[in-house]
C-alpha positions in Angstrom: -7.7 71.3 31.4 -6.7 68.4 33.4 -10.6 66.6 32.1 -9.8 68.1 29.1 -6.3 66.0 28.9 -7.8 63.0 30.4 -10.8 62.7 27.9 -7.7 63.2 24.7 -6.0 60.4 26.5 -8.8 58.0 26.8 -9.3 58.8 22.6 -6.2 57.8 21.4 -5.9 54.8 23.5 -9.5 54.0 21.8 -8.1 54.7 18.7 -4.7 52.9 19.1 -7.0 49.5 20.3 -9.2 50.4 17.0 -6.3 50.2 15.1 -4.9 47.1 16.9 -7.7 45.1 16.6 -7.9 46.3 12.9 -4.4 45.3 12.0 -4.9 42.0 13.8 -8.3 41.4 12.1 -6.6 42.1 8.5 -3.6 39.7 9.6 -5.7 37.1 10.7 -7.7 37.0 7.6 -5.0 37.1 4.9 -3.2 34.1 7.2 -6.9 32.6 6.9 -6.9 33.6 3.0 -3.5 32.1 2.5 -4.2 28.3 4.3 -7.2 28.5 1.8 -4.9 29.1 -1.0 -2.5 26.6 -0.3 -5.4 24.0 0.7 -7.5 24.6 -2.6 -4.3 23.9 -3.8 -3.6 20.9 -2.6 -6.9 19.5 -3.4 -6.2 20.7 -6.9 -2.8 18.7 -6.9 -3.9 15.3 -5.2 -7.3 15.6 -7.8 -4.9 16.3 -10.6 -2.3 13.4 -9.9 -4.9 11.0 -9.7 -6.6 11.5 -13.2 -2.8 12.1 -14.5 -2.1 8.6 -12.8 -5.1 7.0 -13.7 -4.1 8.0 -17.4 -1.0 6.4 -16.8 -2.4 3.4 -15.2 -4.6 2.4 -18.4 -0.9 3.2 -20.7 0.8 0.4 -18.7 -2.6 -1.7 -18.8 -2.5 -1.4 -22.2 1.0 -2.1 -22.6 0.9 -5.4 -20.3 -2.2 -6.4 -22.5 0.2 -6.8 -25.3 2.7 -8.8 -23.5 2.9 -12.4 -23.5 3.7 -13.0 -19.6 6.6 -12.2 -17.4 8.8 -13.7 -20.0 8.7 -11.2 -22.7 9.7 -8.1 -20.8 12.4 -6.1 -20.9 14.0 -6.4 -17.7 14.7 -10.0 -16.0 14.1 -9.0 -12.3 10.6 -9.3 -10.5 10.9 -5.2 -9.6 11.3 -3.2 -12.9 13.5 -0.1 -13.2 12.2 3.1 -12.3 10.0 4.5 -15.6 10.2 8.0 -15.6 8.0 9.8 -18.2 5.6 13.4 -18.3 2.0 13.4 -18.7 1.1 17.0 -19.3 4.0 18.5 -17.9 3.8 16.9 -14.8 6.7 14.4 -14.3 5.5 10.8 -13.0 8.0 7.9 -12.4 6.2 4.0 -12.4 7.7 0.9 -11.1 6.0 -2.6 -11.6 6.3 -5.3 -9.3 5.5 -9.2 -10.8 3.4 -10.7 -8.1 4.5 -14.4 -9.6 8.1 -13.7 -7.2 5.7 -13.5 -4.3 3.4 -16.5 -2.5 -0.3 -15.3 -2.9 -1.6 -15.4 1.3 -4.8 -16.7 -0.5 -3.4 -19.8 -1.3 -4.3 -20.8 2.2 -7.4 -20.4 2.1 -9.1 -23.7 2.4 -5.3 -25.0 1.4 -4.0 -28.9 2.6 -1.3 -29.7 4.5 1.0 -29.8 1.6 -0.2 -26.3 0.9 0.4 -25.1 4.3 3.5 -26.9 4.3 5.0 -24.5 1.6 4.1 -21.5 3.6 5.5 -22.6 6.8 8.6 -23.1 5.1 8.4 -20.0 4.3 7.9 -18.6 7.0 10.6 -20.5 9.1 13.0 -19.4 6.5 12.4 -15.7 6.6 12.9 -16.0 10.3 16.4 -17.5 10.2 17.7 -15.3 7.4 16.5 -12.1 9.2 16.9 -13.2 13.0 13.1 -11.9 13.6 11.2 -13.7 15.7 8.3 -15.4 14.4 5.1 -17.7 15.1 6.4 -21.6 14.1 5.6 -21.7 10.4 3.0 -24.4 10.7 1.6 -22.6 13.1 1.5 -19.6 11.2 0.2 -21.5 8.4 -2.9 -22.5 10.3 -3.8 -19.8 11.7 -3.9 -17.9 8.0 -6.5 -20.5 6.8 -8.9 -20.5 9.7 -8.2 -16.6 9.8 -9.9 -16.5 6.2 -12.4 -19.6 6.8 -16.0 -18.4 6.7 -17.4 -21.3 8.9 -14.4 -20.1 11.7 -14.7 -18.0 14.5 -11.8 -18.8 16.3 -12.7 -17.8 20.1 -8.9 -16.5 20.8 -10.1 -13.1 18.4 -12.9 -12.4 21.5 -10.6 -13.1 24.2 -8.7 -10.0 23.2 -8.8 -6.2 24.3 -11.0 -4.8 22.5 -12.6 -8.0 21.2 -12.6 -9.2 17.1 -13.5 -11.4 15.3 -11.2 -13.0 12.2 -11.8 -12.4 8.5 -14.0 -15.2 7.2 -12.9 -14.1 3.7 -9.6 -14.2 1.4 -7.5 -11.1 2.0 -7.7 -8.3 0.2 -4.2 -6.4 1.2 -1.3 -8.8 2.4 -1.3 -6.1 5.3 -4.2 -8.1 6.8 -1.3 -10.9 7.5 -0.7 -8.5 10.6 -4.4 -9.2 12.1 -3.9 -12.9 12.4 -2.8 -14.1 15.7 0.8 -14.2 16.5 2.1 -12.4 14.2 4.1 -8.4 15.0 4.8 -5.4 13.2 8.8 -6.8 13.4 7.2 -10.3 11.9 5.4 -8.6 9.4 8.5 -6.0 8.1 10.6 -9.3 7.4 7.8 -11.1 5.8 6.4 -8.5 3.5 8.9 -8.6 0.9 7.8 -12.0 0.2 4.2 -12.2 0.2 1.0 -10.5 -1.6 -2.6 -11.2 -2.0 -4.9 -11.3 -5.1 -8.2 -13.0 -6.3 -8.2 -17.3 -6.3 -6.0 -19.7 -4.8 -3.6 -19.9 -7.5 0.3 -18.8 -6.4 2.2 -19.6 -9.2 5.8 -18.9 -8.0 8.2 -17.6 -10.2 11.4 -19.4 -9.8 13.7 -17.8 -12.9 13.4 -13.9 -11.2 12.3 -14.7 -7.5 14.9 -14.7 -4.9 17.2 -17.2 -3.7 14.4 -18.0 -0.2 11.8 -18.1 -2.7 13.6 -20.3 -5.2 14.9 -23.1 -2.6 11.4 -23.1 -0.6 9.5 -23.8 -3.8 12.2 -25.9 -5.8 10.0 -29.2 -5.4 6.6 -27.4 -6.1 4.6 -29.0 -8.7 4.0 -26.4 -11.7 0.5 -24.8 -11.1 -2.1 -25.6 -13.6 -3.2 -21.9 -13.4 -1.0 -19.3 -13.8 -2.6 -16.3 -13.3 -0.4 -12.7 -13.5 -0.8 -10.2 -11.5 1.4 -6.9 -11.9 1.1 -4.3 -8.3 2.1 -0.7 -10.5 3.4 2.3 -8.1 3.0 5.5 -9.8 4.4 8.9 -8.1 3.6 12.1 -9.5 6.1 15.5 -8.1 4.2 18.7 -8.3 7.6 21.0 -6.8 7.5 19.7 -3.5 5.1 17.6 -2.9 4.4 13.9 -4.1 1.6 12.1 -4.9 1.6 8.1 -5.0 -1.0 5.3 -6.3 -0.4 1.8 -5.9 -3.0 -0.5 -8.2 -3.3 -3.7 -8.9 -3.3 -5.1 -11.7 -4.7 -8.4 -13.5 -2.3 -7.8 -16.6 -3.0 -10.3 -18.9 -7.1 -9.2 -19.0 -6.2 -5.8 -18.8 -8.5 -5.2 -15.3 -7.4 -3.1 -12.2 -8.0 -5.0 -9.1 -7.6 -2.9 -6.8 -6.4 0.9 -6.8 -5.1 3.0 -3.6 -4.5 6.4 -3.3 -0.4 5.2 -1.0 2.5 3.8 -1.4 2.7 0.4 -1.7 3.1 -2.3 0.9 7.1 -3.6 1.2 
């Protein structure tokens, strides 16, 4: 009786681990099942807001194609108001940002001392109105252009841990302002706001919408013979909780898209 007892024991405890390991099996697969779901989902969203976006994109390219510069839109500030409108249900909101209220970094690029002179103005004035501490404007200034010049290789980029090597081309993101030596994240936050970076060497400088720092630095600069327009668009797309953002730039009066990210934009 007693082996008899023992054997009954040793069978449910076989079939209670059965079970265990069943249950836990059956758990583990619909947690598995349900991150699938909510991945395939998110894929589904992100691809989703980025056509949606891209659909919007080409509305406001289209839109800017018809404008006749900065002048003739509605709103007289370099950041428009927030757009809101739906594409296919899904609600988007668009902000555009005039690029002619902000020095183009590319400007340096090969620039003269008068040139340079403008950005280290600049530069020293954003540091006094914000209290940051930053590299001496002229310095600064310097460093930019032989950061982009393709004959430079400024031996203070190798000296560093790991070792670099500088850029040797325009900038493509105004971001790349925080690889050039001297500058800080802290140096960068202040000087964001007023700076950007598209094709040529053009920086015409809005002085009607552009702040007061930008209107008193570049008071005495000569008109530029080119005035190119470039318009940075932020589109955000909401599907329930989450948001989706592109930032793109765009050459507004030939109706092109510089450059298109898949973020936020830079400050």
């Amino acid at each position: 009786m007693k082996s008899g007892s023992r054997q009954k024991g040793v069978a449910l405890i076989t079939a209670l681990l059965v079970v265990a390991l069943s249950v836990t099996a059956a758990v583990a697969m619909a947690v598995r099942s349900q991150a699938d779901i909510r991945r395939t989902s998110a894929v589904f969203e992100r691809d989703m807001s980025r056509h949606i976006s891209i659909g919007a994109e080409n509305m406001v390219l289209q839109l800017l194609e018809q404008t006749e510069g900065p002048d003739a839109l509605l709103w007289d500030t370099c950041l428009s108001p927030v757009l809101p409108f739906q594409v296919d249900n899904i609600r988007l909101e668009a902000t555009l940002d005039n690029m002619q209220c902000r020095y183009n970094l590319n400007a340096l690029a090969g620039a003269d001392e008068t040139e340079q002179g403008y950005f280290a103005r600049l530069v020293d004035r954003v540091s006094q109105e914000s209290g940051i501490s930053m590299p001496a404007g002229a310095q600064l200034a310097i460093a930019v252009s032989d950061w982009m010049n393709s004959e430079t290789d400024d031996p203070v980029y190798r000296l560093e841990e790991p070792a670099r090597v500088s850029g040797n081309r325009t900038m493509i993101l105004a971001s790349e302002l925080n690889s050039v030596a001297g500058m800080t994240s802290e140096a960068w936050q202040a000087l964001a706001p007023y700076v950007t970076a598209y094709p040529g060497s053009a920086s015409p400088i809005d002085l009607e919408r552009s702040n007061e720092v930008m209107q008193e630095v570049f008071a005495d600069r000569p008109a530029a013979e080119q005035t190119p327009w470039f318009v940075r668009l932020q589109l955000t797309a909401e599907f329930g909780e989450r948001r989706f953002y592109q930032c793109t730039l765009l050459d507004a009066p030939n109706g092109k898209v510089v450059l298109r990210e898949q973020t936020a934009c830079e400050p």
